[in-house]
VOBA-1610 file (N, C-alpha, C; in pm, whole numbers, padded with zeros to 5 digits, always signed):
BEGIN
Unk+00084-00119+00000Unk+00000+00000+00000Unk+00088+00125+00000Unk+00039+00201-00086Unk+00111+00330-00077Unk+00115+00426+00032Unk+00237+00437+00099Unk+00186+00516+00268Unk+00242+00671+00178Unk+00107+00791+00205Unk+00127+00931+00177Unk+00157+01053+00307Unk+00259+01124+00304Unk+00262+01242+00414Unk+00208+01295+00383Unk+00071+01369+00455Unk+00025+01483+00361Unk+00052+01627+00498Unk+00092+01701+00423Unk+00100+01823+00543Unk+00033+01967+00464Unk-00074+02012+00582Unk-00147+02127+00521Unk-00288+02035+00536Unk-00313+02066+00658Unk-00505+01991+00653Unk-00592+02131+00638Unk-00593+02206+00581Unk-00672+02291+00629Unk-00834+02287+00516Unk-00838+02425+00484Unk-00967+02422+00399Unk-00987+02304+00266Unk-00891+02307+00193Unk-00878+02217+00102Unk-00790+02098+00132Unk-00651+02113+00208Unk-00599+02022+00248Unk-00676+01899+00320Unk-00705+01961+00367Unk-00843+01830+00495Unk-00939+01737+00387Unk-01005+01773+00348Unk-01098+01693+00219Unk-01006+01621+00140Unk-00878+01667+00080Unk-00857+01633+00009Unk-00761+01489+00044Unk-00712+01527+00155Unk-00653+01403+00231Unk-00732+01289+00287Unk-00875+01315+00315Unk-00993+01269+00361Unk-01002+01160+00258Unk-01013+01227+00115Unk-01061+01139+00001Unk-00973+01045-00040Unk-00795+01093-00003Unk-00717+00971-00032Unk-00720+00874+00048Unk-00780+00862+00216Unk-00776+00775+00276Unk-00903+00681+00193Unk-01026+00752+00163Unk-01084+00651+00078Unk-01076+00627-00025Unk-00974+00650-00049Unk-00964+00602-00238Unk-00875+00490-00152Unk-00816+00467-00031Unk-00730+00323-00007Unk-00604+00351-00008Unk-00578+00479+00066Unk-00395+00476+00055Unk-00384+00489+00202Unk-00261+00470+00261Unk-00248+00493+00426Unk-00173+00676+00401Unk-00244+00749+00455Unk-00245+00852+00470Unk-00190+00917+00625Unk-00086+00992+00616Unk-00054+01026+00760Unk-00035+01175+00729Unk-00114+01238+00818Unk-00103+01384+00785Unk-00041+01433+00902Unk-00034+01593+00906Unk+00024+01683+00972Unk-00004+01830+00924Unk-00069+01862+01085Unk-00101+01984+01072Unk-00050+02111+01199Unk+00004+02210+01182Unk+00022+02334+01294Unk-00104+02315+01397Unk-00228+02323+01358Unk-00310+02297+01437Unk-00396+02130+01461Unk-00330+02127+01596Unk-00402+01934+01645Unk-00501+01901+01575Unk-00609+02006+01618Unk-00764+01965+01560Unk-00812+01880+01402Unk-00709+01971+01322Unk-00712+01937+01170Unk-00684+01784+01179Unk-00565+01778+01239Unk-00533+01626+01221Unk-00606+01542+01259Unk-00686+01562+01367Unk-00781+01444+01448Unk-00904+01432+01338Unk-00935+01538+01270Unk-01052+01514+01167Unk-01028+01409+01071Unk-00877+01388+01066Unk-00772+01315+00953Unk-00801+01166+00996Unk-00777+01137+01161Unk-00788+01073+01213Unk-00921+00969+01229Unk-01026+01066+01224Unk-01145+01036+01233Unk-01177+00958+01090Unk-01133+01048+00967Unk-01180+00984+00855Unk-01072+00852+00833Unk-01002+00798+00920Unk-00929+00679+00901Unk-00811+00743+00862Unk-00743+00817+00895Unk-00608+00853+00836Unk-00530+00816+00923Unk-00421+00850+00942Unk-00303+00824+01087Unk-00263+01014+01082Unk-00236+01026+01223Unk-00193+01177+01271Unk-00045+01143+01283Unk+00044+01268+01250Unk+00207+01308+01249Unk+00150+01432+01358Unk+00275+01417+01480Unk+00324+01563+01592Unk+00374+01660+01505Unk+00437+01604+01361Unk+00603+01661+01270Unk+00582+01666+01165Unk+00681+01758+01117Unk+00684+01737+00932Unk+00781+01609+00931Unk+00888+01568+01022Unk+00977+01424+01039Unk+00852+01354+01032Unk+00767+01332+01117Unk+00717+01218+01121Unk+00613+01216+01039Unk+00504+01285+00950Unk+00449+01294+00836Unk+00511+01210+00720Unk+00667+01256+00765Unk+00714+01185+00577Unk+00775+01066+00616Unk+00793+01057+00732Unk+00880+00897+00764Unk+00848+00788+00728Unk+00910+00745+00600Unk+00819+00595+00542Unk+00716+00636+00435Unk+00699+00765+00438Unk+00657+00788+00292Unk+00672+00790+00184Unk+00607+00711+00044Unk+00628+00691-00096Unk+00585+00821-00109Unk+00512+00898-00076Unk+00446+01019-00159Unk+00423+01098-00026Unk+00482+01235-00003Unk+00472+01361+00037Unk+00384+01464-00030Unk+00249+01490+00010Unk+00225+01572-00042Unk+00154+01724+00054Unk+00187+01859+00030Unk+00167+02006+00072Unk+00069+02047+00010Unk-00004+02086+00107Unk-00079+02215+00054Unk-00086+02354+00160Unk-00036+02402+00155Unk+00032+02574+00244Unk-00038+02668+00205Unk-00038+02774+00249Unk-00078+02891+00231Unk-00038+02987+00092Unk+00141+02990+00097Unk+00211+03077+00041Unk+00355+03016+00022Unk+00367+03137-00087Unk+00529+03102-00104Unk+00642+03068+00003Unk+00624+03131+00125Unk+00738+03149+00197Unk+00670+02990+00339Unk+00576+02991+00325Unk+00511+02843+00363Unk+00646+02725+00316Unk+00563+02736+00206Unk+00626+02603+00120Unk+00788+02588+00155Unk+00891+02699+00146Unk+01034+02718+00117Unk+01069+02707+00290Unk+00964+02738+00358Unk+00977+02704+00503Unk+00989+02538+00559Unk+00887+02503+00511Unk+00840+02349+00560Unk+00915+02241+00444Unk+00955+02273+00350Unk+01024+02203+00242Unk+01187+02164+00265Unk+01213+02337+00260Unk+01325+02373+00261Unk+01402+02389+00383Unk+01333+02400+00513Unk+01386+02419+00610Unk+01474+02304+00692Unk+01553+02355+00758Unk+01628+02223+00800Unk+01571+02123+00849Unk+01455+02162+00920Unk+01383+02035+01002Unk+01263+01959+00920Unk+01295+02039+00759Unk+01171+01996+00709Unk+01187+01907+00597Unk+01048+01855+00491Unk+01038+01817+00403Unk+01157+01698+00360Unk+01239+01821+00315Unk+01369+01751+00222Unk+01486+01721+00293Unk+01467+01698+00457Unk+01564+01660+00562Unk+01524+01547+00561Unk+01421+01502+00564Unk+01365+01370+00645Unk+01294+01276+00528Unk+01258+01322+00416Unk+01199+01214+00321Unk+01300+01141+00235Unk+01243+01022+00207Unk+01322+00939+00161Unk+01372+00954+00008Unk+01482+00961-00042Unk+01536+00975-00168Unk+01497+00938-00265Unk+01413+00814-00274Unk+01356+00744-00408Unk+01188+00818-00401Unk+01141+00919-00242Unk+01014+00909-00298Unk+00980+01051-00380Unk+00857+01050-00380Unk+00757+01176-00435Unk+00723+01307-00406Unk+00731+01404-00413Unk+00709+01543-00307Unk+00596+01591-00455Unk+00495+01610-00372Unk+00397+01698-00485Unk+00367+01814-00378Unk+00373+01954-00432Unk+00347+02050-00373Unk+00272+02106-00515Unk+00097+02068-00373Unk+00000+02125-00453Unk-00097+02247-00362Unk+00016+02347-00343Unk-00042+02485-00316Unk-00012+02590-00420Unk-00065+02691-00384Unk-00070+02775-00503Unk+00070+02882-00476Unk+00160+02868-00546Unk+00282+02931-00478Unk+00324+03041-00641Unk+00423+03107-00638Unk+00490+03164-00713Unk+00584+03062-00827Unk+00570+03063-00975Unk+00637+02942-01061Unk+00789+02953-01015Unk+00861+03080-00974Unk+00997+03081-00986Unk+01082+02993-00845Unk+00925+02981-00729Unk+00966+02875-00601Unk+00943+02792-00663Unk+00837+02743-00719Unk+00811+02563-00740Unk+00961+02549-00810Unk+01013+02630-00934Unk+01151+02536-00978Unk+01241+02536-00871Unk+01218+02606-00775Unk+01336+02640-00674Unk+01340+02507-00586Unk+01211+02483-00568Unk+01182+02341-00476Unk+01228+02212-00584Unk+01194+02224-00695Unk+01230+02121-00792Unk+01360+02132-00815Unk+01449+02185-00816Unk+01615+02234-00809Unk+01678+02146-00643Unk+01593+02202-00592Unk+01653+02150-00438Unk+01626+02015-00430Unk+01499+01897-00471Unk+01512+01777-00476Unk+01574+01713-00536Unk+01566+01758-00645Unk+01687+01711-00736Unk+01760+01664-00702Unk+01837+01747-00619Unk+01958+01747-00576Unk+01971+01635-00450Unk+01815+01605-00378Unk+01862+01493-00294Unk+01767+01390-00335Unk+01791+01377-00525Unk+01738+01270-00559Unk+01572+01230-00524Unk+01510+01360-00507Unk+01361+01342-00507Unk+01243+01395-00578Unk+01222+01309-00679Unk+01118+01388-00781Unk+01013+01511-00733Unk+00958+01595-00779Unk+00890+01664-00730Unk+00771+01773-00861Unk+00704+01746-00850Unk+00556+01820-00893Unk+00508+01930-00833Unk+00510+02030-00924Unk+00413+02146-00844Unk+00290+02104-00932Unk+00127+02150-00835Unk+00034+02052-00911Unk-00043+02101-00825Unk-00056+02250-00854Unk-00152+02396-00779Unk-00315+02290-00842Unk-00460+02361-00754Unk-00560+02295-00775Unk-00653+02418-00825Unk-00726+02379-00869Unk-00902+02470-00901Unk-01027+02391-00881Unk-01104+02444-00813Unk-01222+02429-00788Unk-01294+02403-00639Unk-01204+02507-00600Unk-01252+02548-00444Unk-01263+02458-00288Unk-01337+02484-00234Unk-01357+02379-00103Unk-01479+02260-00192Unk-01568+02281-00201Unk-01678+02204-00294Unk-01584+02112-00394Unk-01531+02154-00497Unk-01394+02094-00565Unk-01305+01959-00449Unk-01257+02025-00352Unk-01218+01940-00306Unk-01298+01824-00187Unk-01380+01882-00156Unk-01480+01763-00068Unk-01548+01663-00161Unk-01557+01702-00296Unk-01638+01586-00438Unk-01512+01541-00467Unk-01366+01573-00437Unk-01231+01500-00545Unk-01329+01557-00692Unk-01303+01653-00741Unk-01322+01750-00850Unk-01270+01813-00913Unk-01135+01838-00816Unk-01072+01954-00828Unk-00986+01898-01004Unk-00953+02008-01050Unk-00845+02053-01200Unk-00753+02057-01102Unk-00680+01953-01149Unk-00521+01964-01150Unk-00415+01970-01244Unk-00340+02108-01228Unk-00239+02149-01319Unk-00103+02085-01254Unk-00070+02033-01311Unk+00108+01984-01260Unk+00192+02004-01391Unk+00261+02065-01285Unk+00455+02073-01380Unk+00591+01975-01349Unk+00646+01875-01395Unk+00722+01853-01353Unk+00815+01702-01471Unk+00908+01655-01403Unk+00883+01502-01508Unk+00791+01416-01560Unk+00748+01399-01683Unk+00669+01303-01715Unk+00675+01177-01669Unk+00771+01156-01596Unk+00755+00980-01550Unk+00699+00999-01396Unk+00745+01123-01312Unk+00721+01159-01170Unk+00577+01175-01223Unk+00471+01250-01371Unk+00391+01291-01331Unk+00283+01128-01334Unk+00322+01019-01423Unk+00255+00895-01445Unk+00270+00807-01302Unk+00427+00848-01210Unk+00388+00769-01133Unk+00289+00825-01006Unk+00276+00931-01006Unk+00174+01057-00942Unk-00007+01015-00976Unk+00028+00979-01035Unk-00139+01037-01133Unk-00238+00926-01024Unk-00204+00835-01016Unk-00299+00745-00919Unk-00379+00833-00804Unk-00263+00890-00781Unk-00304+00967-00687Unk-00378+01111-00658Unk-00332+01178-00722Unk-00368+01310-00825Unk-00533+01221-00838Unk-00555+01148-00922Unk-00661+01097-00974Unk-00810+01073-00857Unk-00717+01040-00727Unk-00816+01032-00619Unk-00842+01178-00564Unk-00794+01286-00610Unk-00838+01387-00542Unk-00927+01523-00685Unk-00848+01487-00773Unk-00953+01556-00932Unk-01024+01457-00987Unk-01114+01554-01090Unk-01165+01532-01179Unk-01104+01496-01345Unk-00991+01651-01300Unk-00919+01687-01439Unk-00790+01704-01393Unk-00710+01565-01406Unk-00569+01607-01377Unk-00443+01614-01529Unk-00408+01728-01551Unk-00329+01728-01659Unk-00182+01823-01619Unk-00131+01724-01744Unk+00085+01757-01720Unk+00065+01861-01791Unk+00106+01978-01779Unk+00081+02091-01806Unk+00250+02152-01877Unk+00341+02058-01825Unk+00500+02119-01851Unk+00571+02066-01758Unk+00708+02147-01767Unk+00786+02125-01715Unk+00773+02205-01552Unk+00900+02178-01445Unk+00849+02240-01314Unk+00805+02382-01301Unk+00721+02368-01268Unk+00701+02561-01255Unk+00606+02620-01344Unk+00557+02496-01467Unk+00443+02489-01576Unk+00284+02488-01468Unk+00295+02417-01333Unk+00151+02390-01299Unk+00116+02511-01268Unk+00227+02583-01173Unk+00169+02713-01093Unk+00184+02847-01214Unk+00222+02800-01316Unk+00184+02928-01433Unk+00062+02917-01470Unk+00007+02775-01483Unk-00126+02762-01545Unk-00254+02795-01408Unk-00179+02759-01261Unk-00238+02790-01201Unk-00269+02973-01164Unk-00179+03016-01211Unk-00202+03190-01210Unk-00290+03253-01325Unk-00265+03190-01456Unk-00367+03234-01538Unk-00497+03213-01489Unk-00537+03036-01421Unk-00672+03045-01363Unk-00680+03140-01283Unk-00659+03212-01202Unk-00696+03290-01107Unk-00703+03434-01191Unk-00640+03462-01255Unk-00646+03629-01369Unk-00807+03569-01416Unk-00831+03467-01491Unk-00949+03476-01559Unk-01061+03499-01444Unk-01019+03394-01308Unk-01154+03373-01210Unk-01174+03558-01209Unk-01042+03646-01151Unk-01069+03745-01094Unk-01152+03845-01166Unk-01120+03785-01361Unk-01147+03927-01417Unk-01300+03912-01425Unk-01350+03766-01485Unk-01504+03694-01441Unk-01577+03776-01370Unk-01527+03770-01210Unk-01594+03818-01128Unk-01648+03947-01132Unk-01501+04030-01141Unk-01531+04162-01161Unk-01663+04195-01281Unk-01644+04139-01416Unk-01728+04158-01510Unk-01888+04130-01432Unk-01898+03979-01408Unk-02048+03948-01332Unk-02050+04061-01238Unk-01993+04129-01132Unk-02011+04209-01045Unk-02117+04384-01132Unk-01985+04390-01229Unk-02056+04541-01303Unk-02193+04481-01373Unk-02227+04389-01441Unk-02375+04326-01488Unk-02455+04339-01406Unk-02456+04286-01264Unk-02560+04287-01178Unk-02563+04424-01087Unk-02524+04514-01087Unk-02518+04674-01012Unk-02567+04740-01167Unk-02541+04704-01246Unk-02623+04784-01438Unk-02730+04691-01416Unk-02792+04596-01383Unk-02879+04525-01442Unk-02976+04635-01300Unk-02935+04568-01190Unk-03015+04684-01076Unk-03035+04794-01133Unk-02975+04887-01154Unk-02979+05010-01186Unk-03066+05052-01255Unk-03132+04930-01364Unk-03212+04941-01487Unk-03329+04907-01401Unk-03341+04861-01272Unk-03474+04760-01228Unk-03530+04648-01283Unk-03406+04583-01321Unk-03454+04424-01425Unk-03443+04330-01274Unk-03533+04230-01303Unk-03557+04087-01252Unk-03383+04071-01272Unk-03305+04055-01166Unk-03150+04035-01234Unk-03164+03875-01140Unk-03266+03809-01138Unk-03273+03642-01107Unk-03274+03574-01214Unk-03345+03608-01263Unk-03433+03633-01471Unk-03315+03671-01535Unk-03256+03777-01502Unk-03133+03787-01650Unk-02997+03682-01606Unk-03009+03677-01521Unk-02859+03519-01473Unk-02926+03441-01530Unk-03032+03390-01539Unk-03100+03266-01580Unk-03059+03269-01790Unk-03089+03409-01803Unk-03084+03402-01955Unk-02968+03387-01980Unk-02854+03494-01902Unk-02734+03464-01905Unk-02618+03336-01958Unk-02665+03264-01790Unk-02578+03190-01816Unk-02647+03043-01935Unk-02742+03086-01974Unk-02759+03004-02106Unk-02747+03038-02248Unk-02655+03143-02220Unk-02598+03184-02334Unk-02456+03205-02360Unk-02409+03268-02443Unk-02279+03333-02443Unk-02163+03337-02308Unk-02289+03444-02271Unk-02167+03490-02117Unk-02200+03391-01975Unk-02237+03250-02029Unk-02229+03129-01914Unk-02080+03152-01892Unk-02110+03091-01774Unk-01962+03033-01725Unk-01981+03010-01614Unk-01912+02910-01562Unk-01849+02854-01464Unk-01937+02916-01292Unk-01871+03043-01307Unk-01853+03151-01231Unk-01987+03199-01214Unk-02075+03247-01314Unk-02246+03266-01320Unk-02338+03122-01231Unk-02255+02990-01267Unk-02327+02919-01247Unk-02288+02887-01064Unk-02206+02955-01018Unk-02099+02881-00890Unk-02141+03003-00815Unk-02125+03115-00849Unk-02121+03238-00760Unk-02245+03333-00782Unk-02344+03350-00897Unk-02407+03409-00913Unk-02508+03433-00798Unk-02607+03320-00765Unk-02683+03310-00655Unk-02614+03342-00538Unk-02519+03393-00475Unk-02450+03423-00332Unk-02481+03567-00382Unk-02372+03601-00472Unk-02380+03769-00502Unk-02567+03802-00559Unk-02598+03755-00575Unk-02766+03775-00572Unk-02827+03788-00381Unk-02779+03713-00358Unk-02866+03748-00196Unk-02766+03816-00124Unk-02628+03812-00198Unk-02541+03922-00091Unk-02467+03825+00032Unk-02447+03697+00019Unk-02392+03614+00080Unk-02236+03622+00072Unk-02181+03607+00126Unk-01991+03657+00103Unk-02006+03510+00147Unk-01991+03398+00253Unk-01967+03339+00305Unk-01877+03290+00212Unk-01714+03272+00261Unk-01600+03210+00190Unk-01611+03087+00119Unk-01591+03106-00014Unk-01555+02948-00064Unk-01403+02959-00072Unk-01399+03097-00117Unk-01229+03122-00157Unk-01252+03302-00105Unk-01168+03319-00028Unk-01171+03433+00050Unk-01078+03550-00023Unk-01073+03657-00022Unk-01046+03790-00110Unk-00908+03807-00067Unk-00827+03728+00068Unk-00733+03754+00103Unk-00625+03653+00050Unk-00725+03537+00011Unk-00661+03466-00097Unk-00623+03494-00203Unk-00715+03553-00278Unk-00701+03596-00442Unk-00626+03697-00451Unk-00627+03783-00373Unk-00492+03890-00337Unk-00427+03828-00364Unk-00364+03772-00286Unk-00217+03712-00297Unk-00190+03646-00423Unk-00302+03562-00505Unk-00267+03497-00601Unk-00239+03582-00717Unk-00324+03719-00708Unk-00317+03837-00829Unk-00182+03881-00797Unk-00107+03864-00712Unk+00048+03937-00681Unk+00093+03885-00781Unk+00134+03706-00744Unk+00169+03604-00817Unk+00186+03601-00944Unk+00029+03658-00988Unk+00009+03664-01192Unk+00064+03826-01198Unk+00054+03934-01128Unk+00137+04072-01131Unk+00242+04039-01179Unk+00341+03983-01072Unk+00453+03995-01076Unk+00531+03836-01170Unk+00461+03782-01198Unk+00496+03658-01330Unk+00487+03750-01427Unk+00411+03819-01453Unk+00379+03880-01556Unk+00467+03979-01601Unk+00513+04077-01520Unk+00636+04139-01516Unk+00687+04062-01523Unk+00768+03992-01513Unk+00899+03906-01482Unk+00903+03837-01674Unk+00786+03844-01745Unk+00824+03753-01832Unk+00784+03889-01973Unk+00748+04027-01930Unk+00759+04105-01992Unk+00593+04126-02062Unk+00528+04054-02020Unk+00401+04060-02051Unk+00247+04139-02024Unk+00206+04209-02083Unk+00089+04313-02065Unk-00035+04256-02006Unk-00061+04272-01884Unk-00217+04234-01826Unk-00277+04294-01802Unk-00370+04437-01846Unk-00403+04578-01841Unk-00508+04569-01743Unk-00623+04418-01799Unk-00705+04410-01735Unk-00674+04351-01588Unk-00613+04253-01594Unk-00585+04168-01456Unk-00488+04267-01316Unk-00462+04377-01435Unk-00365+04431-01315Unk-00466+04529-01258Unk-00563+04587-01360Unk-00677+04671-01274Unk-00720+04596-01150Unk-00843+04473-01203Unk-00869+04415-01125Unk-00773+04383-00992Unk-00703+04321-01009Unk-00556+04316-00893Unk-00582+04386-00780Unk-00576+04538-00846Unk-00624+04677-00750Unk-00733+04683-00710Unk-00858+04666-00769Unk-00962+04628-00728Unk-00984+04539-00596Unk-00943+04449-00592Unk-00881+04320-00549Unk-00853+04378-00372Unk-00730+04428-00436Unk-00609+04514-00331Unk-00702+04597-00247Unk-00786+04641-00287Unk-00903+04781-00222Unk-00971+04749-00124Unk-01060+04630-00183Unk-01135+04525-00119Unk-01118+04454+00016Unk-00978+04442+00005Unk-00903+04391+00116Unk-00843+04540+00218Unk-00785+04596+00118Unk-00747+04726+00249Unk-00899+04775+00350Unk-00997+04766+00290Unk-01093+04788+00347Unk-01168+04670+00465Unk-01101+04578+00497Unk-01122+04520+00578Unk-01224+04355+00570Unk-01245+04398+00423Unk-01300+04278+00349Unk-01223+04126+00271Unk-01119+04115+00385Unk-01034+04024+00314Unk-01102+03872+00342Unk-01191+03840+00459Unk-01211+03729+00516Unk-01335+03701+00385Unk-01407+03751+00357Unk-01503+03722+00264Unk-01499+03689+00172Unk-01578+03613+00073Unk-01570+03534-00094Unk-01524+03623-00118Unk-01429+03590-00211Unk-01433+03700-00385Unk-01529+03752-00490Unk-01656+03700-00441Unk-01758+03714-00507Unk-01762+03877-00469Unk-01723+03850-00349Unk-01736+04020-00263Unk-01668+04147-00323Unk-01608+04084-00481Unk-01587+04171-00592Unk-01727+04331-00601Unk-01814+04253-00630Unk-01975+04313-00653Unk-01970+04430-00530Unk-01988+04407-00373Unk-01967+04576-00299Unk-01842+04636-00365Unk-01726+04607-00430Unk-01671+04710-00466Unk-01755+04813-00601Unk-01777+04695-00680Unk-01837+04773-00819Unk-02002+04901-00722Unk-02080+04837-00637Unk-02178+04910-00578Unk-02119+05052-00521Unk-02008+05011-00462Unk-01957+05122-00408Unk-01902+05229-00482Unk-01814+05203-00587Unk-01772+05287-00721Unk-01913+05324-00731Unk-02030+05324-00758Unk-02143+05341-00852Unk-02252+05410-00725Unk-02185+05419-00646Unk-02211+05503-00529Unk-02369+05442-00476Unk-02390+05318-00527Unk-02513+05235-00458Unk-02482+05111-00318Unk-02356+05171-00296Unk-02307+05084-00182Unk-02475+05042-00073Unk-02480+04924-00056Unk-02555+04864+00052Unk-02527+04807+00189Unk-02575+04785+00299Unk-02471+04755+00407Unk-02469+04607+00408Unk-02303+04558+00456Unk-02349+04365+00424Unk-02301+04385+00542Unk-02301+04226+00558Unk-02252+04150+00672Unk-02098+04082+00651Unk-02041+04111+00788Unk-01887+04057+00782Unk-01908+03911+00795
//
């Protein structure tokens, strides 16, 4: 049986480790906070005190962190990751990090002989409690075939996207499109108000047309009753719009729209609205349009 470290139980981490214990792998997680792990526990997993003892005897290591300096912490750090796992196994780091760390992490296994995948996800908490999620991975084609079993128990759509540092590029473009989406659905429904249309009635026509998507069909009804409640929180997507900012610079490339939004983004959050969906795009557009309404934190 394949024994997996998984470290990072949290919003997505937790489900998603949940689902490998039932897809039939021995799963030993590890989390900063006890609680996460005992949920791990509960769904049949085994609990780690350590990032040592998470990977001890592990074929497959796999992360999901917060952030860049997460990952290069718990990976890279002396007491971590790439101290204590075994040389022949697997390291998939599937958080959403910056492409120029994932090669940095793929550079550093290398070097102690341990394949490694960046293999960022889409499709939210829901995504990961169904094993749904799109998975983008970058890395060796043979690391990504002997991966995929696994990968496979937690998506829907798992595809090799490139070489290291290919998943979390493809994973930054998803997030430019989610952000610019939003923003667009946000200005439709503050114009559709404005006009006094049934705007229940025009989502409905909407998204059976043209401007469906994804996003109309996932987020529309929250930003209709004014629900923020987090699937993916604004303090998230911040950070991920840095990510596609500054990739984007870095490779000389024009994002006129994504960098507005970005700011948009950036606003949202200086204002104290970071804990809430991204859907929570829409009070910014109300507020520009000076129809601001009062919500709930």
């Amino acid at each position: 049986m394949t024994t997996i470290g998984f470290i990072g139980l949290g919003v997505m981490g937790g489900p998603m480790a949940a689902n490998l214990v039932g897809a039939g792998f021995d799963v030993v997680g590890y989390n900063r906070s006890p609680a996460k792990v005992e949920a791990l526990v509960a769904a049949g997993g085994r609990g780690a005190t350590s990032v040592r003892e998470a990977v001890d005897g592990a074929d497959v290591v796999i992360s999901v962190l917060p952030d860049s300096p997460d990952v290069e912490a718990v990976v890279l750090g002396e007491d971590g990751v790439f101290a204590h796992v075994a040389s022949e196994a697997l390291f998939v780091d599937m958080s959403t990090i910056k492409p120029d760390v994932a090669r940095k992490v793929a550079e550093a296994g290398a070097e102690r002989g341990v394949r490694v995948l960046d293999a960022p996800v889409s499709g939210g908490e829901q995504g990961a409690i169904d094993a749904k999620l799109s998975i983008m991975v970058g890395g060796d084609g043979g690391a990504f075939a002997a991966a995929k079993p696994v990968l496979d128990a937690m998506g829907a759509t798992v595809v090799h996207v490139g070489p290291a540092g290919a998943g979390q590029t493809v994973k930054a473009s998803n997030q430019l499109i989610v952000a610019g989406v939003i923003e667009l659905v946000s200005e439709a429904l503050v114009f559709l108000d404005a006009h006094g249309v049934d705007r229940e009635r025009a989502v409905e026509v909407l998204a059976g047309g043209l401007a469906g998507s994804a996003i109309l069909d996932r987020k529309a009804a929250g930003m209709l009753t004014r629900s923020f409640d987090p699937g993916f929180r604004v303090d998230l997507h911040h950070k991920d719009l840095g990510i596609v900012t500054s990739a984007a610079r870095e490779a000389g490339v024009a994002i006129p729209l994504g960098a507005h939004v970005a700011g948009l983004m950036a606003s949202l959050r200086a204002q104290g609205l970071g804990s809430l969906d991204h859907s929570a795009l829409l009070l910014q557009v109300e507020q520009l349009s000076g129809h601001s309404h009062d919500h709930e934190q």
